[in-house]
PyMOL commands that place a pseudoatom at each C-alpha (Angstrom):
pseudoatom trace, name=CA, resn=UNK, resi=1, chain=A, elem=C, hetatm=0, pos=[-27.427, -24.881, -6.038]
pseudoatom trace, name=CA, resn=UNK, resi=2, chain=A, elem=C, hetatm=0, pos=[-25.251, -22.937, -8.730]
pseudoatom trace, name=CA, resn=UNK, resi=3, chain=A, elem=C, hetatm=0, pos=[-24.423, -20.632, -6.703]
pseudoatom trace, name=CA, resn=UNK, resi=4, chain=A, elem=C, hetatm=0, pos=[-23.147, -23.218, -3.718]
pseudoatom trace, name=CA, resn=UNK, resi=5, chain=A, elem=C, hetatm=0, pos=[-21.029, -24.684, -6.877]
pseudoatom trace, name=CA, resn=UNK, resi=6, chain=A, elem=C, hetatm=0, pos=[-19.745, -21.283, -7.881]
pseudoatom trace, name=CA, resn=UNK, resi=7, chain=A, elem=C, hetatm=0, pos=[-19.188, -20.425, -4.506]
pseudoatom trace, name=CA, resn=UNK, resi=8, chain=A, elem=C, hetatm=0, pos=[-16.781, -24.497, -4.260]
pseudoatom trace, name=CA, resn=UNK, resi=9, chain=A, elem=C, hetatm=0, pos=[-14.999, -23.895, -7.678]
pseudoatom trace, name=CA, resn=UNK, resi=10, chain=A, elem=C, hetatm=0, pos=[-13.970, -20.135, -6.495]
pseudoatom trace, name=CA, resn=UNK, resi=11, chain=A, elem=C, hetatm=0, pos=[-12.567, -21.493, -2.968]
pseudoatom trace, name=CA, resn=UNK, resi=12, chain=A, elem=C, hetatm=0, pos=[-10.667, -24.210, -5.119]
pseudoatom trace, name=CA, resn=UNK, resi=13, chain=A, elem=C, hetatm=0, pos=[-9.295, -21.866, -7.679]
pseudoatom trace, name=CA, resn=UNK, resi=14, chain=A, elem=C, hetatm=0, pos=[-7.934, -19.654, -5.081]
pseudoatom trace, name=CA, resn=UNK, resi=15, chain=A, elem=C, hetatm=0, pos=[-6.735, -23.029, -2.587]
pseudoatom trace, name=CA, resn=UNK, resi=16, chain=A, elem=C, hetatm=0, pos=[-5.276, -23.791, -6.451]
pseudoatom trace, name=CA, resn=UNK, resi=17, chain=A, elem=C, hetatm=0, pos=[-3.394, -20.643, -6.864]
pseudoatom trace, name=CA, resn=UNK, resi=18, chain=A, elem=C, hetatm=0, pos=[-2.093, -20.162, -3.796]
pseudoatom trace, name=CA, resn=UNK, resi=19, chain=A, elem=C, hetatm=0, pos=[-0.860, -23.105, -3.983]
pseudoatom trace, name=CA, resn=UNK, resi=20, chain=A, elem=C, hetatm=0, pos=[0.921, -22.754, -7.527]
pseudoatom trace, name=CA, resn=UNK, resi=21, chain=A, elem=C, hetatm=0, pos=[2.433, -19.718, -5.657]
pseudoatom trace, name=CA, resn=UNK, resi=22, chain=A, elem=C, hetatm=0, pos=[3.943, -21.502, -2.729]
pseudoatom trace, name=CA, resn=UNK, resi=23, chain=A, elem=C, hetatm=0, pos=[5.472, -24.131, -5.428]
pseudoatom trace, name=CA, resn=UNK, resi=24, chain=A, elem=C, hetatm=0, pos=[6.374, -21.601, -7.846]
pseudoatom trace, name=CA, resn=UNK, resi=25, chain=A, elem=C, hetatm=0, pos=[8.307, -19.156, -5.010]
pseudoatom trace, name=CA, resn=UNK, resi=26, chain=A, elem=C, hetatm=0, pos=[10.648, -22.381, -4.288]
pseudoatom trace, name=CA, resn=UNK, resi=27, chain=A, elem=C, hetatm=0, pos=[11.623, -23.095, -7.690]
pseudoatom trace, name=CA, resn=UNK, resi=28, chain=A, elem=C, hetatm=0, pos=[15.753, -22.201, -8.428]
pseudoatom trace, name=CA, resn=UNK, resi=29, chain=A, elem=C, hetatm=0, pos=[15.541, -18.729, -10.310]
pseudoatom trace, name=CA, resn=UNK, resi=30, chain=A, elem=C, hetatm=0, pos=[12.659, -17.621, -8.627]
pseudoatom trace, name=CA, resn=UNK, resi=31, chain=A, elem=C, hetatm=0, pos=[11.732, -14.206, -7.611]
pseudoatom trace, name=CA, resn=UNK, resi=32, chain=A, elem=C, hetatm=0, pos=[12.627, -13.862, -4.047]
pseudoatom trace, name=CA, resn=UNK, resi=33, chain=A, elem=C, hetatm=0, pos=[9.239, -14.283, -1.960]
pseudoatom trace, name=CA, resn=UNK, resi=34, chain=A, elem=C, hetatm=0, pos=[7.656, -11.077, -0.240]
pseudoatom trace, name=CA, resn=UNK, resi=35, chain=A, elem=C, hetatm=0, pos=[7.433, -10.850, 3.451]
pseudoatom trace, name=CA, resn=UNK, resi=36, chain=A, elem=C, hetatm=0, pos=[4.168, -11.154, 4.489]
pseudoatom trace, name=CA, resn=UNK, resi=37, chain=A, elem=C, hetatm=0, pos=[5.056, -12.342, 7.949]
pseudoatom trace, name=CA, resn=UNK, resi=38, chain=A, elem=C, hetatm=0, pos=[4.909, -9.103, 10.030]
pseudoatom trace, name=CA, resn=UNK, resi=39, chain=A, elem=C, hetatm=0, pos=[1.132, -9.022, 11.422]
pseudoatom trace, name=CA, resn=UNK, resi=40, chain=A, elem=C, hetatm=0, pos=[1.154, -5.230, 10.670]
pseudoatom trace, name=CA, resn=UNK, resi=41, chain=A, elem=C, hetatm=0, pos=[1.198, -4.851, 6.795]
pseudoatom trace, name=CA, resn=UNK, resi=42, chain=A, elem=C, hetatm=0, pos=[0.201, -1.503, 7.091]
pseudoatom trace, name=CA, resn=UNK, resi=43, chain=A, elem=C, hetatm=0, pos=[2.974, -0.275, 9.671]
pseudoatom trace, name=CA, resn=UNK, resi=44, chain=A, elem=C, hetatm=0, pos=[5.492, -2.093, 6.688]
pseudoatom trace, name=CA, resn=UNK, resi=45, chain=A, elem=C, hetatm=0, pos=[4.124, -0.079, 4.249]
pseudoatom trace, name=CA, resn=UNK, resi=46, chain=A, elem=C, hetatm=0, pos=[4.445, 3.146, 5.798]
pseudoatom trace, name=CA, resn=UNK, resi=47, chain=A, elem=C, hetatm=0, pos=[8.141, 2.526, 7.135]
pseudoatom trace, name=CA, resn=UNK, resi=48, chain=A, elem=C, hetatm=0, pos=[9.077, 1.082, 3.623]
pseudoatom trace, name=CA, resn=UNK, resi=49, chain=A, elem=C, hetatm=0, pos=[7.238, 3.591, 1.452]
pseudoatom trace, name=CA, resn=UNK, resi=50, chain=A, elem=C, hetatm=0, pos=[6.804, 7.125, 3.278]
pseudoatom trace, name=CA, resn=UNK, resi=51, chain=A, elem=C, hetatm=0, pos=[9.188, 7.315, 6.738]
pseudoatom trace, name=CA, resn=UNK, resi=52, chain=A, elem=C, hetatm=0, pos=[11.933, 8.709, 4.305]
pseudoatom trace, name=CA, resn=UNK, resi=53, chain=A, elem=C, hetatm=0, pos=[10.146, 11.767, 4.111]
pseudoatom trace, name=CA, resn=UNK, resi=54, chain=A, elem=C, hetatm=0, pos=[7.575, 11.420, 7.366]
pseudoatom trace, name=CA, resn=UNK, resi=55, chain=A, elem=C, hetatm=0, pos=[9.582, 10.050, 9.643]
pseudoatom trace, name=CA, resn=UNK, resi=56, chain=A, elem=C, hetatm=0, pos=[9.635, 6.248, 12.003]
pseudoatom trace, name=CA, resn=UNK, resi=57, chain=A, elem=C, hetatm=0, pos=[7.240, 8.059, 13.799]
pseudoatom trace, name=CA, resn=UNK, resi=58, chain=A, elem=C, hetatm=0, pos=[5.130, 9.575, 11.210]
pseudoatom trace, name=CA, resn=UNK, resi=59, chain=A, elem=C, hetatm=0, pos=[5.550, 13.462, 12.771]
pseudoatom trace, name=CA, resn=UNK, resi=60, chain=A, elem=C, hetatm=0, pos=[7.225, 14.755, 9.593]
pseudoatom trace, name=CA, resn=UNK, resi=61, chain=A, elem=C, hetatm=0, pos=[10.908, 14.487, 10.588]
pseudoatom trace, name=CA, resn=UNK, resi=62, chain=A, elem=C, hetatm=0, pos=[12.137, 12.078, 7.825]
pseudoatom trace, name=CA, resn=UNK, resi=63, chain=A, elem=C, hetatm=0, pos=[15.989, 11.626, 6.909]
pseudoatom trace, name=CA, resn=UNK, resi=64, chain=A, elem=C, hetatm=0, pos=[14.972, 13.169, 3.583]
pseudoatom trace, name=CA, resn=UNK, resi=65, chain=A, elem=C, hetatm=0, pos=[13.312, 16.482, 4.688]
pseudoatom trace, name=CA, resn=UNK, resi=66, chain=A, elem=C, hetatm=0, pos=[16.510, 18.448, 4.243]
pseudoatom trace, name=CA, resn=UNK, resi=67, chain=A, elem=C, hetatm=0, pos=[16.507, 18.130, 0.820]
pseudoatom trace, name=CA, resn=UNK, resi=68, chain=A, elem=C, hetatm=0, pos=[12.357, 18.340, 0.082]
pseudoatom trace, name=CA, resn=UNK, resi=69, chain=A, elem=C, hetatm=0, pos=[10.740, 21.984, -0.774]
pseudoatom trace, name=CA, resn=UNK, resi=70, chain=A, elem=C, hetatm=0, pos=[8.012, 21.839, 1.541]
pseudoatom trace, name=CA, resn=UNK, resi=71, chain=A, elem=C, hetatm=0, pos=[8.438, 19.929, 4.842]
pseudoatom trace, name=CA, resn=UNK, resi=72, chain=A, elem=C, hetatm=0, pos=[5.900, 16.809, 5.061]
pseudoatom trace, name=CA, resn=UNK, resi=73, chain=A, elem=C, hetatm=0, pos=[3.023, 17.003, 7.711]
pseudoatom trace, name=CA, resn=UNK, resi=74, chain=A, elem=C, hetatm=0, pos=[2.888, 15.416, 10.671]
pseudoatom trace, name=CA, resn=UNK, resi=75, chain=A, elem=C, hetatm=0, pos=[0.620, 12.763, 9.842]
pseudoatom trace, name=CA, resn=UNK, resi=76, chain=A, elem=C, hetatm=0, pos=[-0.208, 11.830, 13.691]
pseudoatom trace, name=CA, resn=UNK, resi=77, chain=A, elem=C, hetatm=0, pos=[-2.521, 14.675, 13.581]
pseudoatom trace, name=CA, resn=UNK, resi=78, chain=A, elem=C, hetatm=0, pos=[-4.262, 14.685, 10.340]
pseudoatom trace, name=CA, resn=UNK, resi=79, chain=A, elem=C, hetatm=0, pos=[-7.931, 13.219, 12.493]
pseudoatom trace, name=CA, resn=UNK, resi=80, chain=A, elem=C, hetatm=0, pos=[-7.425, 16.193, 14.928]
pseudoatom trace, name=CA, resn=UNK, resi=81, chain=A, elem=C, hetatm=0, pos=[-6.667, 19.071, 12.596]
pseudoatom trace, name=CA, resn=UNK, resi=82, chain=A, elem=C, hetatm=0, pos=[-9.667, 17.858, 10.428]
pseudoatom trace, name=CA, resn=UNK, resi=83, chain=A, elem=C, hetatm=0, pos=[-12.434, 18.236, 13.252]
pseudoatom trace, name=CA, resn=UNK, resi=84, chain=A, elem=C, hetatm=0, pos=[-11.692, 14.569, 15.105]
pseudoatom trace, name=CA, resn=UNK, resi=85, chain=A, elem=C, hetatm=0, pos=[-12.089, 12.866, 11.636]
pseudoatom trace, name=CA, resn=UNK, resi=86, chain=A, elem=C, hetatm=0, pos=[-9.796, 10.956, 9.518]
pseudoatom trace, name=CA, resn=UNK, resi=87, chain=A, elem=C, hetatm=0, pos=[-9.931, 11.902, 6.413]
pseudoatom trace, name=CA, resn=UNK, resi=88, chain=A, elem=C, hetatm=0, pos=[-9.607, 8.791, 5.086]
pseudoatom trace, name=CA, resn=UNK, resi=89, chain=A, elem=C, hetatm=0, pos=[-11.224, 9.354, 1.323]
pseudoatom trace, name=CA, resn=UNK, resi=90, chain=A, elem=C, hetatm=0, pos=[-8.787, 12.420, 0.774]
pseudoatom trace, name=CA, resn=UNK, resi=91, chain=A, elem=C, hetatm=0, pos=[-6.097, 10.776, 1.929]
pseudoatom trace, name=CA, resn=UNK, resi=92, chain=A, elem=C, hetatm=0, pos=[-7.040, 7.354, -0.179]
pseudoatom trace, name=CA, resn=UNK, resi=93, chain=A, elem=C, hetatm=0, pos=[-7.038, 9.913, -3.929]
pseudoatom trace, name=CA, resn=UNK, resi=94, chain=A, elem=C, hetatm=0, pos=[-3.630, 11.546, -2.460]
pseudoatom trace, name=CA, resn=UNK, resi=95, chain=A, elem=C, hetatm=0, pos=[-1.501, 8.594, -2.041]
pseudoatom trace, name=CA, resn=UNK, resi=96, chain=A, elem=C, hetatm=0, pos=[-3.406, 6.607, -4.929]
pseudoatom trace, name=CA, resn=UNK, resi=97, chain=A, elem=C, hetatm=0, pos=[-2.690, 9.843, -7.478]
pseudoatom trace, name=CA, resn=UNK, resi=98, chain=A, elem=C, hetatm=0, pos=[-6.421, 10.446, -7.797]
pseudoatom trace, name=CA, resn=UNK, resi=99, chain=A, elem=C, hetatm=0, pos=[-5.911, 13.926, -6.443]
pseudoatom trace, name=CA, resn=UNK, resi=100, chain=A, elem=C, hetatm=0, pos=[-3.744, 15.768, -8.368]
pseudoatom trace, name=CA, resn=UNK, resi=101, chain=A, elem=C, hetatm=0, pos=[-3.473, 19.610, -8.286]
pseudoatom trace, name=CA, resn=UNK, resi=102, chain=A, elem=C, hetatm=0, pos=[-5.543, 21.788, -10.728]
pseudoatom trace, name=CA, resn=UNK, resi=103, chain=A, elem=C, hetatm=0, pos=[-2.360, 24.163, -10.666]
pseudoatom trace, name=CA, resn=UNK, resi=104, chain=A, elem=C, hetatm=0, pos=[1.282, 23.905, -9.528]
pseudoatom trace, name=CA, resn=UNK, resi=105, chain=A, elem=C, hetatm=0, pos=[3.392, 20.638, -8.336]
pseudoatom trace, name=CA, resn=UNK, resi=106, chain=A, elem=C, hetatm=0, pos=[2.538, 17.694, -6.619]
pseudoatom trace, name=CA, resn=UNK, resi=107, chain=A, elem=C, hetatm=0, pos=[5.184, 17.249, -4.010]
pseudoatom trace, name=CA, resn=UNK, resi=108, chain=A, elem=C, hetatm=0, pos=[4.516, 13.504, -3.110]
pseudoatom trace, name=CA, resn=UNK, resi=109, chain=A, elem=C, hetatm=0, pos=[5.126, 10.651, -5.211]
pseudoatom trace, name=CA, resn=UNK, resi=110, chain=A, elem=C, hetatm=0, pos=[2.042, 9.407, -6.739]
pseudoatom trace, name=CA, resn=UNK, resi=111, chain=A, elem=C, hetatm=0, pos=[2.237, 5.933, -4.948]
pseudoatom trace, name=CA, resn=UNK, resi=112, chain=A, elem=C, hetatm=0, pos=[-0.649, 4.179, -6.560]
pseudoatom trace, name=CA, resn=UNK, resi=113, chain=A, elem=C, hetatm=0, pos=[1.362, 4.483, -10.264]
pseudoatom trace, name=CA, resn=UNK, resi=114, chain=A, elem=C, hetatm=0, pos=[4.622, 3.221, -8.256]
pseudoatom trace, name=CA, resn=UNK, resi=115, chain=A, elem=C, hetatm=0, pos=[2.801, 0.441, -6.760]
pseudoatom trace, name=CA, resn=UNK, resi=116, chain=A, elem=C, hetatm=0, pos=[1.523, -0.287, -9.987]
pseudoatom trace, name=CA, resn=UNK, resi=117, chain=A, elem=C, hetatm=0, pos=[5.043, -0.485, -11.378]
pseudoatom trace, name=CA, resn=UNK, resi=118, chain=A, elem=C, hetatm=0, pos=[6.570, -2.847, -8.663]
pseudoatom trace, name=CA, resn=UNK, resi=119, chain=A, elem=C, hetatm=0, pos=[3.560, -5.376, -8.666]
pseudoatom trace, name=CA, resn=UNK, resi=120, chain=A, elem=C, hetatm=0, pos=[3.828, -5.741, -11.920]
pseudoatom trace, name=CA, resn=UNK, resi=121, chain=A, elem=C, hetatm=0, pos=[7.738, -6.480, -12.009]
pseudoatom trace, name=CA, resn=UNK, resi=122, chain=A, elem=C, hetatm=0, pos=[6.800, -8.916, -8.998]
pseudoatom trace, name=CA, resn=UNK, resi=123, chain=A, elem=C, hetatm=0, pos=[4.426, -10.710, -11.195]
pseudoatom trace, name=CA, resn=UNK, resi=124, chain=A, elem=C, hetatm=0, pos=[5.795, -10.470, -14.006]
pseudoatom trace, name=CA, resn=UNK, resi=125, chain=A, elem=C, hetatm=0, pos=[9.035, -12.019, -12.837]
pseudoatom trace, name=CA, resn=UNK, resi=126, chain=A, elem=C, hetatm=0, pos=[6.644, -15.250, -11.360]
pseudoatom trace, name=CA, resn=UNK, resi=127, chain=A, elem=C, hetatm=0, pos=[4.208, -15.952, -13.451]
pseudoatom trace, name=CA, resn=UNK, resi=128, chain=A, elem=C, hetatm=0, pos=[1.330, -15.678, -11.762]
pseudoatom trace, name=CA, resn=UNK, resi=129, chain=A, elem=C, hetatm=0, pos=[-1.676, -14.046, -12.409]
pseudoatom trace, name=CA, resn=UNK, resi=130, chain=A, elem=C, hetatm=0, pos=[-2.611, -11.181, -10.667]
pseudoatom trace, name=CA, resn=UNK, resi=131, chain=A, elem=C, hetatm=0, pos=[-5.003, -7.927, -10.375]
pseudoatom trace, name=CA, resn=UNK, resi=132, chain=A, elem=C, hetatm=0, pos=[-3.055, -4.399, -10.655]
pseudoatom trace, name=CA, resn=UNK, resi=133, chain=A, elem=C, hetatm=0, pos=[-5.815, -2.477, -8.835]
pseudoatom trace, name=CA, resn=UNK, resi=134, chain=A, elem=C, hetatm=0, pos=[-6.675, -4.889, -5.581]
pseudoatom trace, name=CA, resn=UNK, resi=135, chain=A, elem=C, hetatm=0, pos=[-3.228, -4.798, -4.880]
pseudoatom trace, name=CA, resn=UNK, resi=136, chain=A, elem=C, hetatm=0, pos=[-2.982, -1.235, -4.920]
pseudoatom trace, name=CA, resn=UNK, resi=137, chain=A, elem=C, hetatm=0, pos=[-6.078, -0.743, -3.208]
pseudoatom trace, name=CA, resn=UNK, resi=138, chain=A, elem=C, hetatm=0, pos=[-4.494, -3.183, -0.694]
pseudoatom trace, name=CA, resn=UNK, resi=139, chain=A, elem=C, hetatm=0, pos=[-1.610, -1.610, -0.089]
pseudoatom trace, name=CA, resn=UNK, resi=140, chain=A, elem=C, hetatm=0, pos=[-3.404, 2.085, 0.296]
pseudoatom trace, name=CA, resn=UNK, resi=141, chain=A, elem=C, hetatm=0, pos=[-6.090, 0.756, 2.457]
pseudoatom trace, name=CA, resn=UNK, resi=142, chain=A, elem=C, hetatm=0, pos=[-2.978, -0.899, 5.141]
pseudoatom trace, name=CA, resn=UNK, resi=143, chain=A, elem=C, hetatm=0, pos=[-1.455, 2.460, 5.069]
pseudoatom trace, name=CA, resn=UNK, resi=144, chain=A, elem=C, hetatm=0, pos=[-4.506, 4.484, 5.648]
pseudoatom trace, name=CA, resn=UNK, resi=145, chain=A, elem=C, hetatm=0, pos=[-5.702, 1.677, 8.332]
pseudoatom trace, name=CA, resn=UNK, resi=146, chain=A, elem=C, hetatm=0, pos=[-2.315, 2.383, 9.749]
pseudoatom trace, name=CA, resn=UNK, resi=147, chain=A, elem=C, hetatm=0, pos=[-2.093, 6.079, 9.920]
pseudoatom trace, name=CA, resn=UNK, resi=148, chain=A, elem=C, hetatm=0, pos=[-5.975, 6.093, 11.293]
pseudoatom trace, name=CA, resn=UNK, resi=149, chain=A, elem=C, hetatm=0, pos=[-4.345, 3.772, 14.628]
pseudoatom trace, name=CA, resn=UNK, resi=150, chain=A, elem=C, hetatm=0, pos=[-1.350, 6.195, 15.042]
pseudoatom trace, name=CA, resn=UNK, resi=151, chain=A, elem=C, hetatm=0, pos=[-3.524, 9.705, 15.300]
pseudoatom trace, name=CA, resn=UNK, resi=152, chain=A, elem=C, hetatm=0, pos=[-3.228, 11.678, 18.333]
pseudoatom trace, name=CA, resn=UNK, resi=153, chain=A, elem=C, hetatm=0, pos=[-6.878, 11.992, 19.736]
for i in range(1, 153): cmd.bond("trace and resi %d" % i, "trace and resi %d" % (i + 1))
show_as sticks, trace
zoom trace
């Protein structure tokens, strides 16, 4: 019985919020709202955060590459040049920062400190409440589910 009540007050709270977030996003001085309308948030992500240096088409032929040390990989073939598998977990610590050299430079941004950064001006600008690492994890588990549907098998 608590747990059917927990279970009621959670769905409200979050029915509440959201809510409180459509209300608050219409209000003069507002933040301007995110779009969330494109049905492929990870495909977004990628062509807002990494096709500067990757490329549209993910092959490592970005508009940035002339000016980058080390040209990016072609991240259509990460599954096939890692024995059929995506290496999803690897991938995950790169963009997220969580894999950091021992020794040298890390030539990509470290995305899960930038994501960090703009969330929290989002939020911060609206009000609303809010949890740093879901978001990130989000956003790193749209790319990655986005980079897995582009491999070449």
């Amino acid at each position: 019985m608590r747990t059917c009540i927990h279970r009621t007050l959670g769905v409200l709270a979050s029915l509440w919020l959201a809510t409180a977030a459509i209300a608050q996003a219409n209000l003069p001085g507002s933040p301007a709202p995110r779009d969330f309308s494109s049905p492929d948030f990870g495909q977004r992500e990628f062509q807002r955060s990494c096709a500067s240096c990757h490329g549209t088409t993910a092959r490592g032929d970005g508009p940035l590459v002339p000016y980058l040390r080390k040209s990016p990989p072609d991240l259509t073939r990460l599954a096939r040049s890692n024995q059929g598998v995506f290496p999803f977990q690897r991938l995950y610590d790169v963009i997220e920062g969580g894999a950091l050299p021992v020794h040298g430079s890390r030539d990509m941004p470290v995305w899960g400190t930038q994501y960090r950064v703009e969330d929290a001006e989002y939020h911060t600008d609206s009000n609303l409440p809010y949890d740093p690492e879901a978001l990130v994890r989000s956003r790193i588990l749209g790319l990655l589910e986005y980079l897995n549907r582009i491999q070449v098998r």
